[in-house]
VOPAGU-2260 file (C-alpha; in pm, 1 decimal, decimal comma):
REM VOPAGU-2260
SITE   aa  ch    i         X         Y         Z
SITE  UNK   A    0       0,0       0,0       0,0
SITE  UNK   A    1     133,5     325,1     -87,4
SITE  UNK   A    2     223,6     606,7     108,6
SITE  UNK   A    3      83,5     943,1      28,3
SITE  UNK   A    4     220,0    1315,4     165,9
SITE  UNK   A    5     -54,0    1536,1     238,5
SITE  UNK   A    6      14,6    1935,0     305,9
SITE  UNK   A    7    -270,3    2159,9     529,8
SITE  UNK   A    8    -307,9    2510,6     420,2
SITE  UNK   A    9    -466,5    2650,7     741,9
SITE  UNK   A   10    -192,4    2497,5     974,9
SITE  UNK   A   11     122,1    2390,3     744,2
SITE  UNK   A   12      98,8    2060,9     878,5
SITE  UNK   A   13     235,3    1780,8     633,3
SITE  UNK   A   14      96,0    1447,8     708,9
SITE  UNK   A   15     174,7    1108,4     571,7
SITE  UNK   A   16    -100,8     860,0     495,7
SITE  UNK   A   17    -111,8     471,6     415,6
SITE  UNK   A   18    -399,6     443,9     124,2
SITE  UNK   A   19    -486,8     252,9    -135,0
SITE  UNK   A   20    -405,5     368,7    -494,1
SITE  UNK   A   21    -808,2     332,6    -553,0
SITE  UNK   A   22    -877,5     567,6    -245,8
SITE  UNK   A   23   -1006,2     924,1    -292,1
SITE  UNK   A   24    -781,7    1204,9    -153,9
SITE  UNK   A   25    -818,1    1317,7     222,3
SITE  UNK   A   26    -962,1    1624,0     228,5
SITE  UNK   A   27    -997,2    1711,9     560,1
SITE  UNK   A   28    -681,3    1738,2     773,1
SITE  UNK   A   29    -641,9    1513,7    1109,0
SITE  UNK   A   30    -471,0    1791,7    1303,4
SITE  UNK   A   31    -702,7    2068,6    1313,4
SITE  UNK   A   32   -1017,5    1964,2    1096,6
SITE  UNK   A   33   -1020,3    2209,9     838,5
SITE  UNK   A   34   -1132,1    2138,8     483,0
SITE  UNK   A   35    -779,1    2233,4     319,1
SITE  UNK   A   36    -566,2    1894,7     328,2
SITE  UNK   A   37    -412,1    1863,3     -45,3
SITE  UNK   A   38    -196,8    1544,9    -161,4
SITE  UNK   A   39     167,7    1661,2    -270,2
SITE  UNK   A   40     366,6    1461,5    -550,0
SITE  UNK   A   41     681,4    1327,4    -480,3
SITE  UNK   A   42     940,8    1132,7    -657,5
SITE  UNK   A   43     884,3     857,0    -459,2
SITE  UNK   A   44    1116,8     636,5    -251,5
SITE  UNK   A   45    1244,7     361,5    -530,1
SITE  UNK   A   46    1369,8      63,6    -466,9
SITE  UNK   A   47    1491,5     -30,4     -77,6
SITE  UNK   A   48    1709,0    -313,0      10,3
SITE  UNK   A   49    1679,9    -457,7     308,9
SITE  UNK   A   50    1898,3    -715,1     478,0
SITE  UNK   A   51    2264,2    -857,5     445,2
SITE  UNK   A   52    2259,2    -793,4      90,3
SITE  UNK   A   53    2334,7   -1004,8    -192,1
SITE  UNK   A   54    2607,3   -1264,1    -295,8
SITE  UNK   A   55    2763,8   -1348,7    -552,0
SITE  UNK   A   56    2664,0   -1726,0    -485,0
SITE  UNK   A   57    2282,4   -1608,0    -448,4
SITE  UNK   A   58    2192,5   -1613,3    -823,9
SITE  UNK   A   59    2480,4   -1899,4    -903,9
SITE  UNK   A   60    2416,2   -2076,2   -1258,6
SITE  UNK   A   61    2376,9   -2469,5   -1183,4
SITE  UNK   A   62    2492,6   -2577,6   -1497,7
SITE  UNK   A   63    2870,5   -2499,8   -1460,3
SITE  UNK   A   64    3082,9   -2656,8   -1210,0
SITE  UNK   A   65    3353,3   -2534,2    -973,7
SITE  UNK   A   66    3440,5   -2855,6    -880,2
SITE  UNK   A   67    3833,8   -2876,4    -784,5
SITE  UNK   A   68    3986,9   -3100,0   -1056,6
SITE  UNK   A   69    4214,5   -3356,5    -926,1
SITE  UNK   A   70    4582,1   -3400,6   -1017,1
């Protein structure tokens, strides 16, 4: 579900809102009531990785072998 930034022009509030993309815009604001919430656009956040991170063995193809070859 994405995260939408909403800005208040009676108190300058920004707010941040989980909605669905199928959701109408807020229109009232949550801080002090008034009718004059607006949704702001935003480049959004991309692509976050989480975790250890990756490996070179992660993705390794089967089909070759890095068997030691014996002498």
């Amino acid at each position: 579900m994405p995260t939408y930034e909403y800005c208040c022009d009676a108190c300058r509030e920004n707010v941040e809102v989980f909605q669905k993309m199928s959701e109408e815009p807020l229109e009232v604001c949550p801080k002090c009531g008034e009718k004059a919430l607006r949704r702001l656009i935003s480049g959004g956040s991309g692509l976050i990785f989480k975790g250890s991170g990756f490996y070179i063995t992660d993705y390794k193809n089967k089909s070759t072998s890095s068997a030691p070859t014996s002498k």
